[in-house]
Backbone as CSV, one residue per row, in Angstrom:
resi,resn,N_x,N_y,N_z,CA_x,CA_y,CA_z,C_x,C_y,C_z
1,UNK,31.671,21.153,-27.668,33.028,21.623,-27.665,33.176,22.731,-28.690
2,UNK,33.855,23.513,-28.552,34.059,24.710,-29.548,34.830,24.283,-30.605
3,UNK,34.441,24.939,-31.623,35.261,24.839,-33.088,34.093,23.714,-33.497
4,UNK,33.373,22.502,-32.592,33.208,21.067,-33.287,32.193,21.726,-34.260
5,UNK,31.207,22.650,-33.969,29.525,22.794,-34.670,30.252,22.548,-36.355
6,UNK,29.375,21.750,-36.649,29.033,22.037,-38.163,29.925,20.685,-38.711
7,UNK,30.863,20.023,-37.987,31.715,19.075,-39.194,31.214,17.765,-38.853
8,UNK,31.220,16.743,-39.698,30.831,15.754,-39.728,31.521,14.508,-38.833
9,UNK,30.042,13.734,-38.487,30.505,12.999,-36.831,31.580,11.718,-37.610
10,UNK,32.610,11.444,-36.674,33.385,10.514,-36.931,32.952,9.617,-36.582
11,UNK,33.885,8.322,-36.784,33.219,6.934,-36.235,32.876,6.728,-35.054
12,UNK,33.893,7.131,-34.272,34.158,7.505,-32.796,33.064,7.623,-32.101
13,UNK,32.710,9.202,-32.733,31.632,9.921,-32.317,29.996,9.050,-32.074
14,UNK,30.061,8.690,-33.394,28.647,7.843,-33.618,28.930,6.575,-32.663
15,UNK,30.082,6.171,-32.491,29.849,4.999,-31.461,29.488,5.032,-30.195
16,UNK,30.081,6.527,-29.206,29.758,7.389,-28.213,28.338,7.371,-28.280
17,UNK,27.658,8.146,-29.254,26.410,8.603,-29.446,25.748,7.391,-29.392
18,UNK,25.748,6.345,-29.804,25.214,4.850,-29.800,25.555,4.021,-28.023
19,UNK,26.679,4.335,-27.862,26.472,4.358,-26.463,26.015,4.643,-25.030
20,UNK,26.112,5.756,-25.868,24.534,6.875,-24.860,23.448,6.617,-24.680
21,UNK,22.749,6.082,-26.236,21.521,6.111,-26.500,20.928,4.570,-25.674
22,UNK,22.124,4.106,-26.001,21.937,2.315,-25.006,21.472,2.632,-23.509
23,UNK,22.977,3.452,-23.302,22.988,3.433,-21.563,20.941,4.152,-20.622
24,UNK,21.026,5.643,-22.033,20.030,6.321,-21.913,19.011,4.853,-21.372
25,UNK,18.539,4.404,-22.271,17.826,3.083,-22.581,17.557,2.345,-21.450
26,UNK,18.704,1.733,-21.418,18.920,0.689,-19.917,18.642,1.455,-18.717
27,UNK,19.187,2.862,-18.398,18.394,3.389,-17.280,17.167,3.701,-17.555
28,UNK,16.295,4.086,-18.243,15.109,3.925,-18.421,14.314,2.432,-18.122
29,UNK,14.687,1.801,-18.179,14.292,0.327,-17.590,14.409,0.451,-16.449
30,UNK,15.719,0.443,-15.804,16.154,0.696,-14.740,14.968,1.044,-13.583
31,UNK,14.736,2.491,-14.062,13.882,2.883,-13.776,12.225,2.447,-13.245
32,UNK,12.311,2.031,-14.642,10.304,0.873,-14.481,10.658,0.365,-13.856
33,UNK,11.963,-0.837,-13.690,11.763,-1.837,-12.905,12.147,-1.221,-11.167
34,UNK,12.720,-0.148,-10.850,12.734,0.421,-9.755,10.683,0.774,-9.102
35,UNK,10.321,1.543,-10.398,8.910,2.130,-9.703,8.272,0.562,-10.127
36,UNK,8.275,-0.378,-10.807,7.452,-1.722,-10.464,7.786,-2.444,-9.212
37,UNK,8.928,-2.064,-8.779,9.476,-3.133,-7.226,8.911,-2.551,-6.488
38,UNK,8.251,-0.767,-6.274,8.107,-0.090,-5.119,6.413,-0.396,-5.110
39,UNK,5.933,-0.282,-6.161,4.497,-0.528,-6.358,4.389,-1.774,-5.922
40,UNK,4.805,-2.873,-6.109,4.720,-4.058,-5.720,4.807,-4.517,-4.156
41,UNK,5.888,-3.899,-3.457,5.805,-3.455,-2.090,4.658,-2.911,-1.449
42,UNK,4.543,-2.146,-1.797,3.107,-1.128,-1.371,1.911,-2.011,-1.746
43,UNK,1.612,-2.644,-2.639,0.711,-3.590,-2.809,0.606,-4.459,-1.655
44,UNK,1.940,-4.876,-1.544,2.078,-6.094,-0.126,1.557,-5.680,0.998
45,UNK,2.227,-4.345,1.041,1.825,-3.699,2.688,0.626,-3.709,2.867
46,UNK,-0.598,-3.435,1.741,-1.505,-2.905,1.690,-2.521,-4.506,1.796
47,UNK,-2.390,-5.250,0.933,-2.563,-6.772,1.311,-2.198,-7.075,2.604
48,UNK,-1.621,-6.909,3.832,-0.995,-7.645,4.803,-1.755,-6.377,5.894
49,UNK,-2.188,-5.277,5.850,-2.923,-4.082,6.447,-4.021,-4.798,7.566
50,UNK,-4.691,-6.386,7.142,-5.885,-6.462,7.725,-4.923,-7.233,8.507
51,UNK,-3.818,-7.743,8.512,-3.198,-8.925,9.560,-2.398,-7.844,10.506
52,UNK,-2.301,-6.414,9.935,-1.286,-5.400,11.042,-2.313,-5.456,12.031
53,UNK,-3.440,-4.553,11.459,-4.853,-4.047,12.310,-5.245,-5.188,13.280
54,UNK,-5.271,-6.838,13.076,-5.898,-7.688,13.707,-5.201,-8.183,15.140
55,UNK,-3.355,-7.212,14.667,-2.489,-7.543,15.945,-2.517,-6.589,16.654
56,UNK,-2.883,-5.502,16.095,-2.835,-3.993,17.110,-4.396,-4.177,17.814
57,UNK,-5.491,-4.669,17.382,-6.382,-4.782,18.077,-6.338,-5.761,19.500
58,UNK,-5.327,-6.950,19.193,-5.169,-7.882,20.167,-4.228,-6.973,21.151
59,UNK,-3.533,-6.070,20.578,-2.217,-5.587,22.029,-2.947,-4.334,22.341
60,UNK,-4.121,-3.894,21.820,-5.212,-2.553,23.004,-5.583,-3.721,23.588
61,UNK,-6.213,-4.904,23.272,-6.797,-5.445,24.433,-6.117,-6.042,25.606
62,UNK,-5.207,-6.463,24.839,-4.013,-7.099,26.110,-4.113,-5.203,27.271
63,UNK,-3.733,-4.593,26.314,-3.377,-3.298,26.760,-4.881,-3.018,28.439
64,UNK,-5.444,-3.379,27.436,-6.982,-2.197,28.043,-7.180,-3.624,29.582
65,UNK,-6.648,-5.177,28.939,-6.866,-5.995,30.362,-5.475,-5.573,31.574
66,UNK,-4.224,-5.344,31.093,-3.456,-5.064,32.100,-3.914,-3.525,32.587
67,UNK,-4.606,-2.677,32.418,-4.963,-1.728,32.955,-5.652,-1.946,34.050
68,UNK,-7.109,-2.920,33.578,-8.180,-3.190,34.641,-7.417,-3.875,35.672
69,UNK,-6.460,-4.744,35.640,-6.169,-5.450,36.889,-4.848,-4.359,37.137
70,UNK,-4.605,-4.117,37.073,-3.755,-2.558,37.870,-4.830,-1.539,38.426
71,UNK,-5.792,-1.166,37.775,-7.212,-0.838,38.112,-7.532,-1.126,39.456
72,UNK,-7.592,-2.494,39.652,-8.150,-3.206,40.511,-7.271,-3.474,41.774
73,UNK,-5.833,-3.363,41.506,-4.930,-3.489,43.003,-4.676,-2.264,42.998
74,UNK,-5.016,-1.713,42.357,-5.059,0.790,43.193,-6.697,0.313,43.966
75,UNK,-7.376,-0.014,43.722,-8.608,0.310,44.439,-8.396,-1.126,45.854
76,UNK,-7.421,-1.750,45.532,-7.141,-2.620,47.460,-6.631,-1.358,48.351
């Protein structure tokens, strides 16, 4: 604010400034605990990857058997 430079902080002030420094603070946590929930996710996905792959392999095959017998009543 203009005029303020140079005079000495009131109580006020320092309580503001102490409030900041909290809030600053707490979103900084905030934070970790935001990028620890997302990492933790991604961990999961990445753990659970061999049970995606083991169902997409079962629905090409389902896939690749309803072909052959459609296959097979085009060639009656």
């Amino acid at each position: 604010m203009a005029g303020m430079e140079g005079r000495r902080p009131t109580e006020p002030d320092r309580d503001l400034e102490q409030i900041i420094a909290e809030t600053e603070a707490y979103l900084s946590e905030l934070k970790s605990e935001l990028q620890r929930r997302r990492a933790e996710a991604r961990a999961a996905e990445i753990d659970d990857l061999e049970t995606h792959l083991a169902n997409a392999r079962v629905k090409w095959d389902e896939l690749k058997d309803f072909l052959e017998v459609v296959l097979q009543e085009l060639k009656r």
